[in-house]
N, C-alpha and C positions, 0 to 999 in steps of 0.2 A: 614342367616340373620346377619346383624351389630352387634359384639359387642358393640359399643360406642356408649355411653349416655350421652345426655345434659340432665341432670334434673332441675327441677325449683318446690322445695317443699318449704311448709308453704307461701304459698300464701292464706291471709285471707281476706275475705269480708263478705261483712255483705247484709245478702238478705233475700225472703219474701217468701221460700217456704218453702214446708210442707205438710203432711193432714188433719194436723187440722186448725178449723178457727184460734185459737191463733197463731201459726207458721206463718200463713201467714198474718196475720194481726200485731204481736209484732214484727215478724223478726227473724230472728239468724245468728250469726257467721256460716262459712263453712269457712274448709281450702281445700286447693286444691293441689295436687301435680300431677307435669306431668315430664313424662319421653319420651324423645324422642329418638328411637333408627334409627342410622345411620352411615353411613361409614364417617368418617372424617379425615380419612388418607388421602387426596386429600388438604384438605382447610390447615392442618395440617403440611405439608409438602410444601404448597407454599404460610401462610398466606395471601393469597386471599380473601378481604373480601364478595366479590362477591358472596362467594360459603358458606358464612357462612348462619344459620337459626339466626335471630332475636331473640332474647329472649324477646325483649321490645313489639314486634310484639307478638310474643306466650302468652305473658302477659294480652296484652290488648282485644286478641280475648278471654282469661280465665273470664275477668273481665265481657266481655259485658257478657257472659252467666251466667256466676256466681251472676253476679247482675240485671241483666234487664228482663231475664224470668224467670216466674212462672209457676212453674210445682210442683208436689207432691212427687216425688221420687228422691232420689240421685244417682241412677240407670239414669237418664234421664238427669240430670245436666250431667253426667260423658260420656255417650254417645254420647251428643251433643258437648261437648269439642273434644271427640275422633274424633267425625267424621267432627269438624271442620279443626281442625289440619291435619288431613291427606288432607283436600282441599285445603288447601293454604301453606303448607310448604313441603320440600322432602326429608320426616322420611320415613324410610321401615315401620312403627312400634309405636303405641303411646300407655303407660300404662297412666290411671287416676284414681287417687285416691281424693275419696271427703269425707272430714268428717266433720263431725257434732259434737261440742264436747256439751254434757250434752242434748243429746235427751231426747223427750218425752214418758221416757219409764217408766214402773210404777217400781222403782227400781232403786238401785246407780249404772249410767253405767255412766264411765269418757266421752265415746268417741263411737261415731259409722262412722266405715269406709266401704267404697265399693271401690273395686279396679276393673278394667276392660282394658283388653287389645286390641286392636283391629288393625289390620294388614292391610297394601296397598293391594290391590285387589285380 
């Protein structure tokens, strides 16, 4: 598998999921981070931009999901990023991380993250 990473962390939006009615009805901040893993000893060695991934593109497939569906888990946000990413970009390899900072938990937690890896076929 590729050493080389494009990552694209602290990407925040502000969205409307959750389990609870308030979550989904108030909203909250989620950051998102993605890591793209791929060969770019090729784009690298011949500044091609041809051959490069978008980040603006990887951003804005982040946004529509990070902000336009509603779902209850951040397991599901992060899945659906992973397995956009691997549809339209050519990563071997995409980690995502989604966090939630000051979930709805009974108790002082700063931050809850889920990380998920998921690989080309």
């Amino acid at each position: 598998m590729a050493q080389d990473r494009i990552v694209l962390s602290g990407m925040t939006f502000y969205s409307h999921h959750g389990i609870t009615p308030a979550e989904r009805e108030l909203g909250q901040k989620l950051i998102v981070d993605v890591e793209l893993r791929l060969d770019l000893s090729g784009v690298g060695a011949t500044d091609d931009l041809r051959r490069i991934v978008n980040y603006q593109k990887v951003y804005e497939q982040v946004r529509e999901i990070a902000t336009k569906e509603e779902v209850s888990l951040l397991e599901t946000i992060a899945h659906r990023i992973a397995a956009r990413v691997l549809e339209l970009f050519p990563v071997e390899a995409v980690v995502v991380g989604v966090s939630k900072p000051q979930p709805p938990v009974d108790g002082l937690v700063e931050n809850v993250k889920i990380e998920i890896t998921r690989r080309r076929g």
